[in-house]
N, C-alpha and C positions, 0 to 999 in steps of 0.2 A: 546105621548112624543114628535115627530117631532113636531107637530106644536106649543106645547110650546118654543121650541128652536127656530126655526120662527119666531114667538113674541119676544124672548129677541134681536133677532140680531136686528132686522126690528126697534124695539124699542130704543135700543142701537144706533143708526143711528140716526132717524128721529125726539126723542125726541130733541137734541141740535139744532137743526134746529127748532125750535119750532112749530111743530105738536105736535096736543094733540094729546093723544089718546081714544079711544070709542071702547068698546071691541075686535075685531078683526081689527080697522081701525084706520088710524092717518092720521089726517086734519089740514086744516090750512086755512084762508083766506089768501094772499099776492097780493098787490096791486089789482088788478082787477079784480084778478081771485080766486075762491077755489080751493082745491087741495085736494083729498083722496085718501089714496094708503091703501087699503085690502085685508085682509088673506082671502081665500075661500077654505072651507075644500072640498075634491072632493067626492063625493059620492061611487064609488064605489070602492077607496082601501084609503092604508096611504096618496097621494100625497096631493099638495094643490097649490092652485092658489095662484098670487099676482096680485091683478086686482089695477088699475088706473084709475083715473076719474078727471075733469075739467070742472067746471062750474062759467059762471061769478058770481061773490060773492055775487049779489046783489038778485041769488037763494037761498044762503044759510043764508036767513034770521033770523034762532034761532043760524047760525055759525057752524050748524050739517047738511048736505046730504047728505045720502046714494050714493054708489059708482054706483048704478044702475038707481039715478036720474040725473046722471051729465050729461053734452051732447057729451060730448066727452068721452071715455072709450076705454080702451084697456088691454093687457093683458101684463105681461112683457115680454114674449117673444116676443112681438113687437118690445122693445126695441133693438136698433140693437148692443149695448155694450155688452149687457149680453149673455157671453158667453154658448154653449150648455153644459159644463160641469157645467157652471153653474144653466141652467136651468135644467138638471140632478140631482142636488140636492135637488131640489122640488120635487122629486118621491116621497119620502119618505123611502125607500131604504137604499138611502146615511144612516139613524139613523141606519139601522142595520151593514154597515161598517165601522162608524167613532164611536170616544168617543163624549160624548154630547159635548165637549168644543173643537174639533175640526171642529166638523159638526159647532158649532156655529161661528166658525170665519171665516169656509169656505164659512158662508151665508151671513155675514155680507160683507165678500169681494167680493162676487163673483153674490149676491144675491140686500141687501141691499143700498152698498154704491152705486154701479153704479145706480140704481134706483134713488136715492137722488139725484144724482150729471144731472142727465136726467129731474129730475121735479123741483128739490128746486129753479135756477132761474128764476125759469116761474111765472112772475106777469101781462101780459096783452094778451092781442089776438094775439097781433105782437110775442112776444116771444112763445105762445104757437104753433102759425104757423110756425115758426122759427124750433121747434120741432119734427113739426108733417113731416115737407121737410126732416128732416137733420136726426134725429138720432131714429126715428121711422115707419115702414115698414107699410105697407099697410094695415093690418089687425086691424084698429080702427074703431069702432063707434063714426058718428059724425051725430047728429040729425039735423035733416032739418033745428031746426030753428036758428043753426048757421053753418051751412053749407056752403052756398055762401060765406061767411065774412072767412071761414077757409082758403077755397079754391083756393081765388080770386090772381092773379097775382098780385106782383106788391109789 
């Protein structure tokens, strides 16, 4: 049940922004970059992840890759907006003390929109670097082979 109500906020956001969506995930090429923001059910209770990914677009050839092919990846609690009561939400928990439709607009606020508003202007390297200094903490994956170009001063 949580993670259907996940889906409608997440979806409810990200679709007018124009990401499609692919079963648990919603993509987009914009300018020079891909962009996929995914549900990740956790293994061992209700919670679940919102993982992020960024790959230049010219990897996502068919306009589909997976959040675990991108080069850069992280988690929203990376994000430095999204607040701990909001990533509290994500336990799965929250469903057993909110009604579906307040959990649902407590994830669209607290959850979804700040996510959007942290990835939806990112169309090139410069902005995603932009990103990665300013309103995302340390704990990202950034594969080698755009690593230096992430990193580099200047």
């Amino acid at each position: 049940m949580f993670n259907s109500i996940l889906l409608k906020a997440l979806n409810e956001v990200f679709k007018p922004l124009g990401f499609r969506k692919k079963s648990a995930n919603w993509y987009r090429v914009s300018g020079d970059l891909y962009c996929v923001v995914g549900v990740q059910e956790s293994r061992w209770d209700e919670s679940c992840y919102v993982n992020v990914g960024f790959a230049p677009a010219v990897n996502a050839k068919a306009g589909w890759l997976p959040e675990s092919k991108c080069l850069v990846r992280f988690r929203v609690d990376a994000i430095t907006s999204i607040s701990r009561e909001g990533l509290d939400l994500l336990s799965g928990q929250a469903a057993e003390t909110s009604g579906q439709d307040d959990l649902r607009v407590d994830l669209v606020e607290k959850i979804a929109t700040p996510v959007a508003q942290a990835v939806n202007p990112i169309e090139s390297i410069e902005d995603l670097k932009s990103l990665l200094k300013t309103s995302v903490s340390d704990q990202v994956f950034i594969h080698r082979e755009i690593r230096v170009e992430l990193l580099e001063e200047g």
